[in-house]
N, C-alpha and C positions, 0 to 999 in steps of 0.2 A: 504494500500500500504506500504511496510516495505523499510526502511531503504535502502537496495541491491538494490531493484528496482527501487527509487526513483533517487538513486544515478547515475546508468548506464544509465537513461535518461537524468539526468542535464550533463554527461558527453556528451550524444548523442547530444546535446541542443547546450550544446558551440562549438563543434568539427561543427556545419552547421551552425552558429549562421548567419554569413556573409550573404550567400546563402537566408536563414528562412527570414531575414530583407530586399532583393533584393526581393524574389520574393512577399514579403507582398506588399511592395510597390507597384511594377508591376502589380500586381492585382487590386489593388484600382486607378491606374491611368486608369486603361482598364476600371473599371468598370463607372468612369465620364465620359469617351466618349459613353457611351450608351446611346438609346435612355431612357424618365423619364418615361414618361406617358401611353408608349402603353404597353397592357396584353398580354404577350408571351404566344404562346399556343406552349407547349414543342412539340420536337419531341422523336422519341422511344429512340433514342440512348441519347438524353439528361435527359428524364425521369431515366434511367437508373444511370448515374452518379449520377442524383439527388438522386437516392436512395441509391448508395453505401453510399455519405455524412452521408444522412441523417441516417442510421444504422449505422455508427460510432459513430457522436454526442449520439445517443441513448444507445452504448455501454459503453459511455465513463461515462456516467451519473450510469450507471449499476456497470463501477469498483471502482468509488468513494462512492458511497452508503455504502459502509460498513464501512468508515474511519468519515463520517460526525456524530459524538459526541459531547457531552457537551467540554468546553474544547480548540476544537481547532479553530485557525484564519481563517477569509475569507480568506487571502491572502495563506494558506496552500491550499487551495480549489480551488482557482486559481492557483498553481505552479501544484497542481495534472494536472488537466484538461490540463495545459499549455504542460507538460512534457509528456501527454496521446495521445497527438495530433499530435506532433510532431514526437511521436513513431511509429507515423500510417502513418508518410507520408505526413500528411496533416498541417493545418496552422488555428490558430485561430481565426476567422474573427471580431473578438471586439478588437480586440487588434490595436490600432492607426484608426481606423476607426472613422472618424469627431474629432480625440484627443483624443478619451476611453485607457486609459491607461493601462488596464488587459485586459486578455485572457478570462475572463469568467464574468458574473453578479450574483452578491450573494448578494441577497434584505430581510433584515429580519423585519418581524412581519407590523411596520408601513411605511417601506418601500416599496412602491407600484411595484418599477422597475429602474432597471440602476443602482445598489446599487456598489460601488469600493470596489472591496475586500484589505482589508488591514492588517498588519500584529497588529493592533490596537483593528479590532472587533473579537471580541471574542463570540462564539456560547455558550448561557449558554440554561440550562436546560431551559425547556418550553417555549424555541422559536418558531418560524415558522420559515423556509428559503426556498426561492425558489433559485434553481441553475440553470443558461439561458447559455446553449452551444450551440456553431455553429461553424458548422466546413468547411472549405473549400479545400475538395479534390479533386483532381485534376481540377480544376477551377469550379468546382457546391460544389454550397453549401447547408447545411443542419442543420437545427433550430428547436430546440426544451429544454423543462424546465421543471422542475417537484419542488411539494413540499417537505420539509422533514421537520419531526416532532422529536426535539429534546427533548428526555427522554419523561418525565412524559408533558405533554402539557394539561393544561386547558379544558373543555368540550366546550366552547366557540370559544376557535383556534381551536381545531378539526373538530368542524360540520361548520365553514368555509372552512375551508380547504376541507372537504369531498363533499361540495355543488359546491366547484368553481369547482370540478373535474368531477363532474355531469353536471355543464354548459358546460364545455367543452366537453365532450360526446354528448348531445343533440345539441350544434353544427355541430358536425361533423355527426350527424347521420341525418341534413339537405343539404348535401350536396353531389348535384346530378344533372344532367344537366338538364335543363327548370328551377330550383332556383334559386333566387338569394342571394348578399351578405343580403339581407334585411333578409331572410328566417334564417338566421344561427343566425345574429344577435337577433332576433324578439326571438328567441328557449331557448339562453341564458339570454336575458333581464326579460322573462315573468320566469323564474326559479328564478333567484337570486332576483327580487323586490318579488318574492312571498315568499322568506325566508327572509323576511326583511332587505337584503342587495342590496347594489346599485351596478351600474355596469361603472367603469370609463370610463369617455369620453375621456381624455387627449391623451389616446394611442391605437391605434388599433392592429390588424396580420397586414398581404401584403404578396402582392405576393414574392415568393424567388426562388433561385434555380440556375440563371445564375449570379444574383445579392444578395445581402444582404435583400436589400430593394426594390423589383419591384410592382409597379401596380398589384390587386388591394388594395386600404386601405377597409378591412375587420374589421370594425366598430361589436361590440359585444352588440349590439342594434338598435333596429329599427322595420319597418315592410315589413312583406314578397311583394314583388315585388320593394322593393327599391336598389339601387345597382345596380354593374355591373351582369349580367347575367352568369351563372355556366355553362363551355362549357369543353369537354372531352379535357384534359391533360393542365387546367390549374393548378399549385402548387402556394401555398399559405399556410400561419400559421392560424391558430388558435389560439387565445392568453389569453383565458378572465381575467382581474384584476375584482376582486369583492370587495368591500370592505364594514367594517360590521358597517361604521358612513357613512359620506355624499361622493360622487363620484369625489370630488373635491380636484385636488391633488396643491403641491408647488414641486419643484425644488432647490436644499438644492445649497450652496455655493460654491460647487464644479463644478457645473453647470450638474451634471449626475442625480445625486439620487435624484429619485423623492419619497415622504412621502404623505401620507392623508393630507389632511389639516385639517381635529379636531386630528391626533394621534392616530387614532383607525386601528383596524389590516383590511390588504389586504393581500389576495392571488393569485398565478397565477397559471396556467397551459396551457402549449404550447405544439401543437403537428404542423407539417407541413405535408398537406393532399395532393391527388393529385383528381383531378376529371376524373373519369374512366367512361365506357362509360354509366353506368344505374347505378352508385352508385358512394362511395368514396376510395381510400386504404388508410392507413394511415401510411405516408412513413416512420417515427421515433415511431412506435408502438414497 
């Protein structure tokens, strides 16, 4: 993203700054009077929104990919995404949502998730980072995260990274209506323990799309008939964290960033799926 373009967005940024802060808010007031616990089964016209979102965030991950190098800040990562989103219309849903203080999550190497982009971490060579965007256009929203692999990366980060994105595949290619959430999980668990990596408990997917966070919790282990039951136009993420020591994470002092607890690398891949009526699409592919 060069210099011009970076620019004419921070301008577009501040020129609705007021408006961008009013409706952020309004939104997350709307979305605590929802109900918590019941599984929306969408309808067409909401399926729909859900998927403009969700092909935004998906694009938005698409125009930063070429700027993510050795070199530069999380917090540069986050003002892209921030400035990418706004340009579109739309509004970053991490941003003040429970106190999250940025627009995007940028978790590296033994960062499992929640990571604060800061103008402090700095991407060096042979990292891993996963980048977690969600975007909220015109009230549906849309979630999704991918890995990236900076410069020359180790043989060990790689065929992690390259197994967690194969879990995440064989979840989604369990998901179709008579399955349950047991079935997707069960898919992903029996992959990563069979590459000698574990699969964290700490954090699940859920359901999304009217909300942030709705029903169901989409656990990335288990076994098949456990769970809520897989019925045509429910949405829901995909999320798997794998990680390549024990499954067991800590929560750093910040109260967001959560790490391994021995220090060893995790990765993630998120996609938000929709269940269709004899299979799955995948709304952020």
């Amino acid at each position: 993203m060069n210099k011009t373009t970076r620019s004419k967005l921070f301008q577009r940024q501040k020129a609705h700054r007021g408006n961008f802060l009013d409706d952020l808010a309004g939104l997350y007031r709307q979305e605590a009077k929802m109900p918590r616990r019941e599984i929306v089964i969408k309808t067409e016209a909401q399926i729909e929104g859900i998927r403009k979102s969700c092909r935004l965030a998906r694009d938005i991950l698409d125009r930063i990919t070429p700027d993510i190098r050795p070199g530069i800040s999380t917090e540069q990562i986050n003002q892209w995404v921030h400035d990418l989103t706004l340009a579109a219309g739309a509004v970053p849903a991490p941003l003040n949502y429970r106190g999250f203080p940025k627009s995007t999550c940028t978790s590296i190497n033994e960062q499992i998730c929640h990571g604060i982009p800061s103008p402090d971490i700095i991407v060096r060579e042979g990292d891993i980072l996963n980048v977690d965007v969600t975007t909220i256009l015109d009230g549906y929203y849309g979630d999704t995260s991918r890995m990236f692999l900076i410069g020359e990366v180790p043989p060990e980060a790689r065929r992690l990274v390259d197994v967690t994105r194969e879990c995440l595949n064989l979840g989604i290619a369990q998901v179709k209506p008579g399955n349950t959430i047991g079935h997707i999980g069960h898919a992903i668990q029996e992959y990563a323990e069979g590459h000698g990596y574990s699969v964290v408990r700490a954090f699940v997917g859920h359901g999304t799309g009217l909300k942030f966070h709705e029903p169901p919790d989409v656990t990335h282990y288990g076994q098949p008939g456990q769970g809520a039951h897989l019925a045509p136009n429910m949405v829901f993420t995909i999320e798997p964290m794998i990680n390549v020591g024990t499954y067991e994470a800590r929560v750093l002092d910040d109260g967001w960033t959560t790490v391994t607890a021995d220090g060893k690398l995790s990765a993630q891949w998120e996609h938000t799926v929709r269940v269709t009526a004899d299979g799955v699409e995948v709304l952020t592919a």
